[in-house]
PDB file of N, CA, C and O in Angstrom:
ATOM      1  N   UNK A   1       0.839  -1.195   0.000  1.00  0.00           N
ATOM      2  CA  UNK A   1       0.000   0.000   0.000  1.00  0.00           C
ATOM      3  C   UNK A   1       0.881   1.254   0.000  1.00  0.00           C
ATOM      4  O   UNK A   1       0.547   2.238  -0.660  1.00  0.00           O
ATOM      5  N   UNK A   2       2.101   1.230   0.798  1.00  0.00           N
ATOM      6  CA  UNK A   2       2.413   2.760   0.822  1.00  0.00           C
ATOM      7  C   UNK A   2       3.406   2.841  -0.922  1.00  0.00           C
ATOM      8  O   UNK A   2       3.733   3.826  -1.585  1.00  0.00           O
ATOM      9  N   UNK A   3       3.627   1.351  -1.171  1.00  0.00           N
ATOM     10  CA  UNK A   3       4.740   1.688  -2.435  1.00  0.00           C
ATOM     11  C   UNK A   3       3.689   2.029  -3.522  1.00  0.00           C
ATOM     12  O   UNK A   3       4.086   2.711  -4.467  1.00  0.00           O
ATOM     13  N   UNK A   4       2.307   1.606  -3.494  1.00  0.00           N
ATOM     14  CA  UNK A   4       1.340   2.278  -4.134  1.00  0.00           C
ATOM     15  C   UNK A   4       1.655   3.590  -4.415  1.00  0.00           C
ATOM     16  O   UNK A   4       1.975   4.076  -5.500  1.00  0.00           O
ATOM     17  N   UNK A   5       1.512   4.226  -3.122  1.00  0.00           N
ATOM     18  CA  UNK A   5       1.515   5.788  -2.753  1.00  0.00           C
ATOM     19  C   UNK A   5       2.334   6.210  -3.394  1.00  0.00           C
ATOM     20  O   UNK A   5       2.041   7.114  -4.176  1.00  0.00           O
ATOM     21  N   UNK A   6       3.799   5.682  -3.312  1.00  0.00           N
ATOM     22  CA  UNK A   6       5.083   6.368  -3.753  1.00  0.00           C
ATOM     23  C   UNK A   6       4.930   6.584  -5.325  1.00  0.00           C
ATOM     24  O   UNK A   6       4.923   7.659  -5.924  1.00  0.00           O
ATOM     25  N   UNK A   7       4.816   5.363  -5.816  1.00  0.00           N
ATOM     26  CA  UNK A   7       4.136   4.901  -7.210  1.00  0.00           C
ATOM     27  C   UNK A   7       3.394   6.207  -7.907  1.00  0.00           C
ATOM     28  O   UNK A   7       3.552   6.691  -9.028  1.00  0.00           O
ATOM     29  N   UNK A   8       2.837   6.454  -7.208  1.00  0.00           N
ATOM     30  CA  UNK A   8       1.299   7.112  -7.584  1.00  0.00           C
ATOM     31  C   UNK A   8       2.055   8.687  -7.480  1.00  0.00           C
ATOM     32  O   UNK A   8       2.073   9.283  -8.557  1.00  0.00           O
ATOM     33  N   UNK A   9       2.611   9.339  -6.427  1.00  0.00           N
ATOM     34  CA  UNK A   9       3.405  10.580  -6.259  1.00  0.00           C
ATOM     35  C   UNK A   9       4.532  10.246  -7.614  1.00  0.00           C
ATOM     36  O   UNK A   9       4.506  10.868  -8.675  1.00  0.00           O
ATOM     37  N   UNK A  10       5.197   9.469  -7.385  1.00  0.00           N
ATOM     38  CA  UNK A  10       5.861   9.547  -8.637  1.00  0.00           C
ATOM     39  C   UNK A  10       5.246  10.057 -10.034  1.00  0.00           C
ATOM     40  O   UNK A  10       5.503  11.125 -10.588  1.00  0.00           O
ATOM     41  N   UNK A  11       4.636   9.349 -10.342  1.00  0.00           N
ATOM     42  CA  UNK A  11       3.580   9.756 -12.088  1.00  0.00           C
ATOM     43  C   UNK A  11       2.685  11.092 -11.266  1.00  0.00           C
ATOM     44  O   UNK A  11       2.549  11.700 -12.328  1.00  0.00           O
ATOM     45  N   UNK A  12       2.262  11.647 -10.654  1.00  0.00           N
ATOM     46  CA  UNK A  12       1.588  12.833 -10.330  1.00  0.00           C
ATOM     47  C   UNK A  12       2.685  13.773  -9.655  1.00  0.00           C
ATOM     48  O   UNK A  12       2.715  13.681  -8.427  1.00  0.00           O
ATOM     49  N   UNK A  13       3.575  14.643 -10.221  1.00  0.00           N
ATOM     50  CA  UNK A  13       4.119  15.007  -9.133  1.00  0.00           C
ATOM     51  C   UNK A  13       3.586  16.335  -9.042  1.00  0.00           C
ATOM     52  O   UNK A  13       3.211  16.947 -10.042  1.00  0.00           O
ATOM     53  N   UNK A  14       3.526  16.932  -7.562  1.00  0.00           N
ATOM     54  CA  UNK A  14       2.426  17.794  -7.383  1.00  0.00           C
ATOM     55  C   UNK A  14       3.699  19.050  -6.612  1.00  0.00           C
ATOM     56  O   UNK A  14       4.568  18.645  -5.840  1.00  0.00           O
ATOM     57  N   UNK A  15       3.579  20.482  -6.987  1.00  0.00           N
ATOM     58  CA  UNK A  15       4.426  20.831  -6.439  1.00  0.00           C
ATOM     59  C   UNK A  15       4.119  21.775  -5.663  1.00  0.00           C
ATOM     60  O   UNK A  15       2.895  21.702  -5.560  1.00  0.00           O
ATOM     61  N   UNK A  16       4.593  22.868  -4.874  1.00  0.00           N
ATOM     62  CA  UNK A  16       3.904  23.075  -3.583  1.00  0.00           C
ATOM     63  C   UNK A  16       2.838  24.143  -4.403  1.00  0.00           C
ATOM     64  O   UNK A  16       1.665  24.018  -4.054  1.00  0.00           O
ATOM     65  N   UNK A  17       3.075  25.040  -5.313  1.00  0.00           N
ATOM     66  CA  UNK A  17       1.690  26.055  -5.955  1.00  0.00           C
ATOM     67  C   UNK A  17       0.709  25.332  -5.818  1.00  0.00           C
ATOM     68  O   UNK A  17      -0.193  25.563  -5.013  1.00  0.00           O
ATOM     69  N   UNK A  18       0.768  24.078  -6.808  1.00  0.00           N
ATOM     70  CA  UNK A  18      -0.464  22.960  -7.379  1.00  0.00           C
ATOM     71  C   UNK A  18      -1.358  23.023  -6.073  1.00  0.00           C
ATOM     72  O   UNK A  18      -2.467  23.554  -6.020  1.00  0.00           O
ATOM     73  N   UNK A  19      -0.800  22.491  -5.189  1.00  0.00           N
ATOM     74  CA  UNK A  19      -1.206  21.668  -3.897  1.00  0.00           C
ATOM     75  C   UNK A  19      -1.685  22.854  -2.948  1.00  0.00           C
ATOM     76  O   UNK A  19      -2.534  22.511  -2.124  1.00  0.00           O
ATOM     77  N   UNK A  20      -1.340  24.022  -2.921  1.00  0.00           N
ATOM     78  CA  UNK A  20      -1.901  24.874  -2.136  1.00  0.00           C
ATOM     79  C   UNK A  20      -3.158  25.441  -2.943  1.00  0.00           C
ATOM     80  O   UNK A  20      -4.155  25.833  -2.338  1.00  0.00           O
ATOM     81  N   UNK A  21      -3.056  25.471  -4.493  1.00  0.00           N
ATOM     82  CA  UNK A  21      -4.112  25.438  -5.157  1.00  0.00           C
ATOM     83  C   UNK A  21      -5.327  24.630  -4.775  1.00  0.00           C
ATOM     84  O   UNK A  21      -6.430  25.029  -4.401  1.00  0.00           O
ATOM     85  N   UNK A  22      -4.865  23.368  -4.959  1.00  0.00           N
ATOM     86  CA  UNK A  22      -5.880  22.278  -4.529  1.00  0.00           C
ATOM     87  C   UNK A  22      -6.527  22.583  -3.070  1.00  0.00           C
ATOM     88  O   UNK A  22      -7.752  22.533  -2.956  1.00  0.00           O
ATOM     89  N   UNK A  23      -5.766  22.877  -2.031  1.00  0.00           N
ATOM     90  CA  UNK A  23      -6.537  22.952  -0.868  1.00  0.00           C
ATOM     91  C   UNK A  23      -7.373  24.500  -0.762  1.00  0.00           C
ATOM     92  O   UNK A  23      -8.289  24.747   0.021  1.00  0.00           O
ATOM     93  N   UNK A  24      -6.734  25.512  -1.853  1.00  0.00           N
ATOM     94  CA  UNK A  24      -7.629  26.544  -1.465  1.00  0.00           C
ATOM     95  C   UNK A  24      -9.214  25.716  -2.423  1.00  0.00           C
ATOM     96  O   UNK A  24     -10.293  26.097  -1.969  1.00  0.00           O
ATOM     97  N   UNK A  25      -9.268  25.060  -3.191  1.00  0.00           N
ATOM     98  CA  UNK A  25     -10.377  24.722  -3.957  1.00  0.00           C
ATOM     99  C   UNK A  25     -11.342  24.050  -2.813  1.00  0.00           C
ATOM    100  O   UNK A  25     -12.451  24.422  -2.432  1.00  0.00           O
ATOM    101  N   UNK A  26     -10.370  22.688  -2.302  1.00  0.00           N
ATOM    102  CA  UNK A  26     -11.290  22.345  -1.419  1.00  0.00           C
ATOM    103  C   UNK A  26     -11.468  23.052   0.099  1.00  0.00           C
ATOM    104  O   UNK A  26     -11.544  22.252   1.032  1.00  0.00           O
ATOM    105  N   UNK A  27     -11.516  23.979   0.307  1.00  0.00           N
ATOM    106  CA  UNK A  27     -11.804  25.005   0.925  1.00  0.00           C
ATOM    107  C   UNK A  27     -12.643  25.667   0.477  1.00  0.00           C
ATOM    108  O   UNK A  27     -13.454  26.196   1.237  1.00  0.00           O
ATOM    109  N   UNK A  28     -12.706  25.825  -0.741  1.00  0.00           N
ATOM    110  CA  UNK A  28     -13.939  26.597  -1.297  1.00  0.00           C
ATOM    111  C   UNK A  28     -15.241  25.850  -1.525  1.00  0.00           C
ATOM    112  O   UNK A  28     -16.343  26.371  -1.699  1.00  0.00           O
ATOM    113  N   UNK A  29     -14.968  24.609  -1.500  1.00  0.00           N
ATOM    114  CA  UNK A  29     -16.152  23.808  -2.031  1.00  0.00           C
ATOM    115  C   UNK A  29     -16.457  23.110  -0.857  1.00  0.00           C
ATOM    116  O   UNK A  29     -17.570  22.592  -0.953  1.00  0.00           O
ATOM    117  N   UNK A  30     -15.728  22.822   0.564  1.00  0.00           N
ATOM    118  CA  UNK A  30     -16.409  22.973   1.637  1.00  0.00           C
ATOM    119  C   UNK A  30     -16.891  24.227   2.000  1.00  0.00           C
ATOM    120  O   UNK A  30     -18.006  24.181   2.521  1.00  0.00           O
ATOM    121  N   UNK A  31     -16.469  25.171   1.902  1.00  0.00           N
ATOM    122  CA  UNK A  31     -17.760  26.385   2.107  1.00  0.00           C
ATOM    123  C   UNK A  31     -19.072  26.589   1.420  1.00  0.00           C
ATOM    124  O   UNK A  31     -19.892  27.388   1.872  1.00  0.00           O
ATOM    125  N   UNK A  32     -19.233  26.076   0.629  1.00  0.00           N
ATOM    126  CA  UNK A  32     -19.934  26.332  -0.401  1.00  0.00           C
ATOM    127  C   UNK A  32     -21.194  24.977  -0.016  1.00  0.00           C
ATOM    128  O   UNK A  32     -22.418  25.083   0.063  1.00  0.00           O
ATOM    129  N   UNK A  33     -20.456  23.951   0.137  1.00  0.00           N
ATOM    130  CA  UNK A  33     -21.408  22.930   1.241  1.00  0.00           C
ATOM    131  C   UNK A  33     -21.862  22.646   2.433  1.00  0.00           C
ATOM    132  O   UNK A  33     -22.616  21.785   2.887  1.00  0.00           O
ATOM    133  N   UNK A  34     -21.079  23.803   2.993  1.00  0.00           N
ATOM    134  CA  UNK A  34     -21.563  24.293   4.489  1.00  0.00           C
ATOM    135  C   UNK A  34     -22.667  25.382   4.419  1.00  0.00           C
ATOM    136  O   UNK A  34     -23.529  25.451   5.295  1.00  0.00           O
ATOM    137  N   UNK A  35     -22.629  26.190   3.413  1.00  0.00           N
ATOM    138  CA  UNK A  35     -23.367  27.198   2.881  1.00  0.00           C
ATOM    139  C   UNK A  35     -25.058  26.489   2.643  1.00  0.00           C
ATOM    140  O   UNK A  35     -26.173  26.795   3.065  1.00  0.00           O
ATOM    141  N   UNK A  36     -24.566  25.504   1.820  1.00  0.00           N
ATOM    142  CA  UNK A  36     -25.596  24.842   1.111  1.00  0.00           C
ATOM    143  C   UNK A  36     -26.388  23.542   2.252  1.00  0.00           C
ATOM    144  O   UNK A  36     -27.428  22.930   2.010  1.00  0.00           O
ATOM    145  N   UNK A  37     -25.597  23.420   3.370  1.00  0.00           N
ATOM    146  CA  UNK A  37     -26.588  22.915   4.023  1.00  0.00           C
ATOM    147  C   UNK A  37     -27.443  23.208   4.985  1.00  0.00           C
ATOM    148  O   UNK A  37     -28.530  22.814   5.407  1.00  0.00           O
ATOM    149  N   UNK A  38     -26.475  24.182   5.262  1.00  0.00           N
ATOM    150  CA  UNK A  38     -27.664  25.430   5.742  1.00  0.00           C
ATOM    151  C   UNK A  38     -28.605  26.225   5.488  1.00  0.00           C
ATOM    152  O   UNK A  38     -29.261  26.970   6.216  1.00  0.00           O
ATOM    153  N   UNK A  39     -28.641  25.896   3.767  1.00  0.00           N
ATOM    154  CA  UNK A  39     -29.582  26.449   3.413  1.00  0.00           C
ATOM    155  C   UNK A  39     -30.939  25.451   3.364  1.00  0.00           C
ATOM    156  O   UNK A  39     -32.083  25.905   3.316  1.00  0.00           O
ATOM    157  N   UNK A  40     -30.443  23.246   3.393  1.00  0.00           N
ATOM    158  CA  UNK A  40     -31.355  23.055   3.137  1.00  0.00           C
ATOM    159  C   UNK A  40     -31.714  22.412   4.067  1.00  0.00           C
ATOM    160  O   UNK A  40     -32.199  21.281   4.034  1.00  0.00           O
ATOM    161  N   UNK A  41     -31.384  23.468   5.529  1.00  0.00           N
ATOM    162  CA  UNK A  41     -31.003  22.052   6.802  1.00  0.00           C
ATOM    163  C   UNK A  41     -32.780  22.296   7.079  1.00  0.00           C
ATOM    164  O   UNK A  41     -33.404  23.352   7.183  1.00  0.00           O
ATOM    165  N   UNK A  42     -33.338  20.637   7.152  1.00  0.00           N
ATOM    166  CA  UNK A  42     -34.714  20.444   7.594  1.00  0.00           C
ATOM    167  C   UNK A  42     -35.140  19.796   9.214  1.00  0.00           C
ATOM    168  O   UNK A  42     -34.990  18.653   9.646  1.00  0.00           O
ATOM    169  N   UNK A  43     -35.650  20.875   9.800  1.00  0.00           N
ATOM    170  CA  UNK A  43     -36.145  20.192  11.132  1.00  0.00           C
ATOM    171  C   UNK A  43     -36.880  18.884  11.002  1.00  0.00           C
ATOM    172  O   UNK A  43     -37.874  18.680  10.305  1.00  0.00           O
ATOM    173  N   UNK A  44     -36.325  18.134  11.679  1.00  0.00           N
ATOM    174  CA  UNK A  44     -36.975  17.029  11.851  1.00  0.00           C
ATOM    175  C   UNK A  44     -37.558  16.724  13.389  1.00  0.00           C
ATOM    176  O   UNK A  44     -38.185  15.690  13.618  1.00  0.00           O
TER     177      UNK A  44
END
């Protein structure tokens, strides 16, 4: 499993821009689903 990993970083190599890219995205798209479930949060 982890030589998977290595494997896998190897053919993707991600460098630190990419990757801070990526987490501002998913940062944005957890807000955006925190947003959104509050919009459709139903009392039960």
């Amino acid at each position: 499993r982890k030589l998977l990993k290595v494997v896998k970083d190897e053919e993707l190599p991600i460098n630190d821009e990419d990757w801070d890219s990526v987490k501002e995205l998913r940062e944005q798209i957890m807000d955006e689903l925190d947003i959104k479930e509050e919009e459709d949060d139903v009392p039960f």
